[in-house]
C-alpha positions in Angstrom: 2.0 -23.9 -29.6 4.6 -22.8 -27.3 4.5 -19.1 -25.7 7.8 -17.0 -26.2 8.5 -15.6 -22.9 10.9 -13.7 -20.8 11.1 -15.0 -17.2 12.6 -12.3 -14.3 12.2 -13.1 -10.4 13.8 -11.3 -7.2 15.0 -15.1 -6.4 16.7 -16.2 -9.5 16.5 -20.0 -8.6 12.6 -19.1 -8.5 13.5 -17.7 -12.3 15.4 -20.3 -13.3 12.8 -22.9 -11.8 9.9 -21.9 -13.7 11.8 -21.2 -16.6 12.7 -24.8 -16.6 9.2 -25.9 -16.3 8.2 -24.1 -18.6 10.9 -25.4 -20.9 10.2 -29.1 -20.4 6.0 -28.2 -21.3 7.3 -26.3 -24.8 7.6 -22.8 -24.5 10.3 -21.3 -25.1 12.3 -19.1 -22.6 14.3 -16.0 -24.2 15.6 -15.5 -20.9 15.7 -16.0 -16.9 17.3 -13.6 -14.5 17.1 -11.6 -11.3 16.3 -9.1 -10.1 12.6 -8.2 -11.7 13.8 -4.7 -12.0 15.8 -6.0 -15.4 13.0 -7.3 -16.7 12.3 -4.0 -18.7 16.0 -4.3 -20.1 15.7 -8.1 -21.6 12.0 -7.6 -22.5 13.2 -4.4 -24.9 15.9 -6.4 -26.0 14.0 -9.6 -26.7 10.6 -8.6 -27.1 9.2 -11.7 -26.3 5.3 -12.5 -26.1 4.7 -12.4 -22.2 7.0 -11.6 -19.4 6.6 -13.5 -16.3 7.6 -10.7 -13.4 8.0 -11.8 -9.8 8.0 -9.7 -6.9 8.0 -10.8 -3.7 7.2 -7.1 -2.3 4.5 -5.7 -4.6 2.8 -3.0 -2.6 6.7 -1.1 -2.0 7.0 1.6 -3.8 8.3 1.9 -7.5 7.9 -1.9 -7.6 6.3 -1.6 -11.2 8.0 1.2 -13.0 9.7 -1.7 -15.1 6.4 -3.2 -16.1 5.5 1.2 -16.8 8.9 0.7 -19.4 7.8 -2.2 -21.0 4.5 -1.1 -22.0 5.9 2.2 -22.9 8.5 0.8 -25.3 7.0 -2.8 -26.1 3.2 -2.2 -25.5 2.6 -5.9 -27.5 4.5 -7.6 -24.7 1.9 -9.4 -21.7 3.2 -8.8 -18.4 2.2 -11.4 -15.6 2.9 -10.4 -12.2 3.8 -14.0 -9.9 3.8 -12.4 -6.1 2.0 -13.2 -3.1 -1.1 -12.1 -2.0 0.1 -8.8 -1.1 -2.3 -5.7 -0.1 -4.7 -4.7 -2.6 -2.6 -2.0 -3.6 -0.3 -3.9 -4.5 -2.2 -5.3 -7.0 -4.4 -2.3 -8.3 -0.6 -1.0 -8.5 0.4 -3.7 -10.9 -2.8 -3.0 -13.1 -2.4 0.5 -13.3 1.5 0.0 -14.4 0.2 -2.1 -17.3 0.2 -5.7 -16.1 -2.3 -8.0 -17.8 -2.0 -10.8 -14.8 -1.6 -11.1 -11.6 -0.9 -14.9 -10.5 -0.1 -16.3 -7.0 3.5 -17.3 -6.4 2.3 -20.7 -5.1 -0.1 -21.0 -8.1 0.7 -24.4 -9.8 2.5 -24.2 -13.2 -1.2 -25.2 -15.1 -2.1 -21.8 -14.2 0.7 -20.1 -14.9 0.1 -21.6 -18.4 -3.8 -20.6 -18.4 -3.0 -17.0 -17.2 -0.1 -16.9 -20.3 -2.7 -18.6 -22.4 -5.4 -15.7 -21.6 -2.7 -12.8 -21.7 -1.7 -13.9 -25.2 -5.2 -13.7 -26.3 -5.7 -10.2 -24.7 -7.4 -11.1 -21.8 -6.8 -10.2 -18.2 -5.8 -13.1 -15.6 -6.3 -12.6 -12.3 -8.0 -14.4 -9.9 -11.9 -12.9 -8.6 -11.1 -13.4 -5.5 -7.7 -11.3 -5.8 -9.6 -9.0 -7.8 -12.2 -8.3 -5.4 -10.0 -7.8 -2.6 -8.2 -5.2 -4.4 -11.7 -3.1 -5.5 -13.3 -3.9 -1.7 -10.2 -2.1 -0.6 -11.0 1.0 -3.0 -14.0 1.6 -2.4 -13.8 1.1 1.4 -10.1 1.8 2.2 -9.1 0.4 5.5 -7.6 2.6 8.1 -3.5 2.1 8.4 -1.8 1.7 11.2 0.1 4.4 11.8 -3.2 6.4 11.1 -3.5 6.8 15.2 -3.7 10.2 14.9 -6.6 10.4 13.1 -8.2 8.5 15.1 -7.6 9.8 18.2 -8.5 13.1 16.8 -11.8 11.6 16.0 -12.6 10.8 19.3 -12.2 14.7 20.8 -14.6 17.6 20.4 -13.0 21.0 18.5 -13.1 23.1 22.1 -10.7 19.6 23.7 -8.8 19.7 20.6 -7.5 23.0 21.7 -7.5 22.0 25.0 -5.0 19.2 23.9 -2.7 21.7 22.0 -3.2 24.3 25.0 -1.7 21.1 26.9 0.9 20.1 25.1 2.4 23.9 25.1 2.7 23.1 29.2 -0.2 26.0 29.7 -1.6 25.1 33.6 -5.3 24.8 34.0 -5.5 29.1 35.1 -3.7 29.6 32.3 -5.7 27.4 29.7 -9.0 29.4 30.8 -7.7 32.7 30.4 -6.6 31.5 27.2 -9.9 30.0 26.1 -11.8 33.0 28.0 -13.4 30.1 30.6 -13.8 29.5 34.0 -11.2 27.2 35.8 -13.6 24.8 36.6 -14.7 24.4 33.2 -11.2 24.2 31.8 -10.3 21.1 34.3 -13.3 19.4 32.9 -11.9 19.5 29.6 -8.6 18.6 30.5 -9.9 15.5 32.3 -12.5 14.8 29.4 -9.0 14.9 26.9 -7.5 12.5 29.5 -10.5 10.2 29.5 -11.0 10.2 25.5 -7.1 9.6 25.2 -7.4 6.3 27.6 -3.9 8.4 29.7 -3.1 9.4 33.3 -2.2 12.6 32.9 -1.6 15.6 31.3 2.8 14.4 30.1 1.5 11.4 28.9 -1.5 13.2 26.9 0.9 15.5 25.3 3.5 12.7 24.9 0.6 10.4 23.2 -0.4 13.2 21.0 3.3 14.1 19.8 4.2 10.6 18.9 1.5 10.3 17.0 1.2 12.9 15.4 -2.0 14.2 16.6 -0.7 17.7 17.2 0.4 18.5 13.1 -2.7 17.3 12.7 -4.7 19.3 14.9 -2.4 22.5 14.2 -3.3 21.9 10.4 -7.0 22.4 10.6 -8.6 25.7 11.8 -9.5 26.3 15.2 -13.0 26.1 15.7 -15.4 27.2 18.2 -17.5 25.6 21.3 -19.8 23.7 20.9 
């Protein structure tokens, strides 16, 4: 027995596409458009058994608030997310907005069928693999890239950190170790230990490092904390 179905895509030839497959096999399309933010619009209005939603950008943010309507307003309705294999956000995200499916855009139209088929009977279709990418990721969530900052912070002892902010405020090295209440001496071995750490030349390009990535907020967020 055919599935009654509402088929949305960003691509509308993609929508269209499958929706003719899916035709031509039995089922029985209410509807095919773009962009997948109308989905929630024709699935209210039609209320058909399982909406295919594409995305082609599912980890961006607010890509699921329609699949948040629909199960608000038409919680019987399957929703099967067809993306690519996107960060595992992006599919915890589709999850947590209600989706009962996640399926590959590339996925042949057999499993489209089998993911509608499982959907329909109230169970989830995703793929393990998929599905263990997205729960590795939660449990050991990967650093981003423009994370830098952290990092870098990481790498420098409390007593440098202020050395680096001390720096960055154009404080010389007489000036740093009155500051700090140090010798000279011992405040150029900091500044050269920062230096090192950072993988820089000198004490501009330290501070410029530490601006652009926003090593400095972080540093001026957390206390101050003594030698050690």
């Amino acid at each position: 027995m055919g599935v009654r179905l509402v088929v949305v895509d960003d691509h509308r030839l993609l929508a269209e596409a499958l929706a003719s497959a899916l035709k031509l096999r039995g089922h029985r399309v209410l509807a095919a458009s773009a962009p997948s933010g109308a989905a929630a619009e024709l699935v209210v209005n039609r209320s058909p058994e399982v909406c295919l939603f594409g995305t082609a950008e599912p980890a961006a943010p607010g890509a699921f608030e329609a699949v948040a309507r629909i199960k608000r307003e038409r919680p019987a309705v399957a929703v099967i997310v067809l993306g690519p294999v996107p960060d595992p956000r992006g599919i915890a995200a589709a999850f947590a907005a209600g989706a009962a499916g996640y399926v590959r855009h590339d996925e042949r139209i057999e499993g489209v069928e089998r993911a509608m088929g499982k959907v329909r009977a109230g169970e989830v279709a995703v793929a393990q693999t998929l599905l263990q990418g997205a729960f590795a990721e939660l449990l050991n969530p990967a650093r981003q890239p423009d994370d830098e900052g952290a990092r870098l912070l990481e790498l420098l002892t409390p007593r440098e950190v202020e050395v680096l902010v001390r720096v960055a405020d154009g404080e010389d090295t007489r000036v740093i170790a009155a500051g700090m209440r140090i010798a000279p001496s011992t405040a150029r071995t900091h500044v050269q230990r920062v230096l090192m750490k950072l993988g820089v030349g000198s004490r501009l390009e330290a501070a410029a490092l530490a601006a652009r990535t926003g090593l400095l907020d972080r540093a001026s967020a957390g206390p101050m904390f003594p030698s050690r």
